[in-house]
C-alpha positions in Angstrom: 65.6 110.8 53.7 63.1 109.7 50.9 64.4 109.3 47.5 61.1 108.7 46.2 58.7 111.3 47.1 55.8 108.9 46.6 56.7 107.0 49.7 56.7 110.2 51.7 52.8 111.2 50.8 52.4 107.8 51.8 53.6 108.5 55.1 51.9 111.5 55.6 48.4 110.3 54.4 48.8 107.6 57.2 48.4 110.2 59.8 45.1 111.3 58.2 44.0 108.2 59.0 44.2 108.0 62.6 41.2 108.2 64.0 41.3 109.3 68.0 38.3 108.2 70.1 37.7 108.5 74.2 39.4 105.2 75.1 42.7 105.6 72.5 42.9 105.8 68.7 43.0 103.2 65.6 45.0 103.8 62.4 43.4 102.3 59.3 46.2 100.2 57.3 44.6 98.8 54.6 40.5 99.7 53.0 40.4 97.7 50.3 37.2 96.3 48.0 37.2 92.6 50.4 38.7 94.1 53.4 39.5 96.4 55.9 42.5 96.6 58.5 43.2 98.8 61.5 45.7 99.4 64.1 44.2 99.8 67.5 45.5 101.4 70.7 43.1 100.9 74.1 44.7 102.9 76.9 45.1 100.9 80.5 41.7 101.0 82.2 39.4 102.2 79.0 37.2 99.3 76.7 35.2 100.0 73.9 31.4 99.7 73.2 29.5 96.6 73.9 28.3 96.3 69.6 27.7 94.3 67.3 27.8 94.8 63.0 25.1 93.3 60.6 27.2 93.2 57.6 30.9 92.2 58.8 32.8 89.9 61.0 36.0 90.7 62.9 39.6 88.9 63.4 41.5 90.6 66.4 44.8 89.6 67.1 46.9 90.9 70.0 50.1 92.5 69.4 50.9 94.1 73.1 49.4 93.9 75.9 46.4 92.6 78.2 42.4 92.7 76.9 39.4 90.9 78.1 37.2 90.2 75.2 33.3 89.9 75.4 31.6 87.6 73.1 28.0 87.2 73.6 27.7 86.5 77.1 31.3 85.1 77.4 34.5 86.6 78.5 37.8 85.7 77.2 41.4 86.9 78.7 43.9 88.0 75.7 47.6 88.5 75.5 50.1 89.1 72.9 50.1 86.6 70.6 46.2 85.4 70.4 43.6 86.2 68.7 39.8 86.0 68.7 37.2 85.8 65.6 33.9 87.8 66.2 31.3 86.5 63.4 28.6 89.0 62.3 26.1 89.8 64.8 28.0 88.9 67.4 27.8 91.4 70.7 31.4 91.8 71.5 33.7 94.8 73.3 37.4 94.3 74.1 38.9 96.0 77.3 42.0 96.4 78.3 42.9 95.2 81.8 46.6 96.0 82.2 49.2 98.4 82.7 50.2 99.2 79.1 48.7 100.1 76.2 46.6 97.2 74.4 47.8 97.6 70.7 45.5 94.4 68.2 45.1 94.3 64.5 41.6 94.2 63.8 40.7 92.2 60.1 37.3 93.3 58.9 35.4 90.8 56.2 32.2 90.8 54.7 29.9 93.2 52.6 30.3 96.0 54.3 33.3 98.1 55.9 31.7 101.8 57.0 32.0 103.4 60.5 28.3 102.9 60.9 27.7 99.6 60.6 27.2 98.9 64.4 24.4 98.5 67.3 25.7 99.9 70.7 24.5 98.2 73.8 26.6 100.1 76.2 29.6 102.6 76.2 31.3 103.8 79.4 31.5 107.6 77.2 28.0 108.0 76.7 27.7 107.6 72.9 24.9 106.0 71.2 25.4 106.3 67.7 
């Protein structure tokens, strides 16, 4: 029970922004002038787009789970716990490889924070834009 009925529209604006996409969703926590900050979900099996972004870099950090992570022409093997910078222009796609959900906190920087700041090389959904 809410005593303060600020704290409840709050609450429900957070489920307005929850984005749902073919390989799980992302919740945006914070959009702020300097920096953005999402909650993402990958279901077991699914990986996003091989991208990159011209005007932002990218902090991930692991909170469950298992993800390989693709940085240029490298892969890297995440858990819970680590965490990965991508620097702008960076090619990069995270994956998750186990059993679970993959739930990371994604930390955008830079100029620039909008949905289409990004180059697809590849996406297992078809999408190229």
């Amino acid at each position: 029970v809410f005593t303060d009925n600020s704290n409840a529209i709050r609450i429900a604006n957070m489920s307005a922004l929850t984005d749902h996409r073919p390989w799980g969703h992302y919740t945006v926590l914070a959009d702020e002038e300097d920096h953005k900050v999402k909650r993402i979900v990958v279901q077991p099996g699914k990986r996003l787009s091989l991208q990159r972004h011209q005007h932002r870099a990218e902090h991930w950090y692991v909170v469950k789970g298992e993800a390989r992570v693709t940085l240029d022409e490298s892969d890297n093997m995440l858990t819970a716990g680590n965490a990965v910078d991508i620097p702008i222009r960076t090619k990069h796609r995270i994956e998750n490889t186990g059993s679970e959900e993959l739930v990371f906190i994604e930390v955008h920087t830079g100029s620039y924070f909008g949905e289409d700041d990004f180059e697809r090389f590849d996406d297992d959904f078809g999408r190229t834009s």
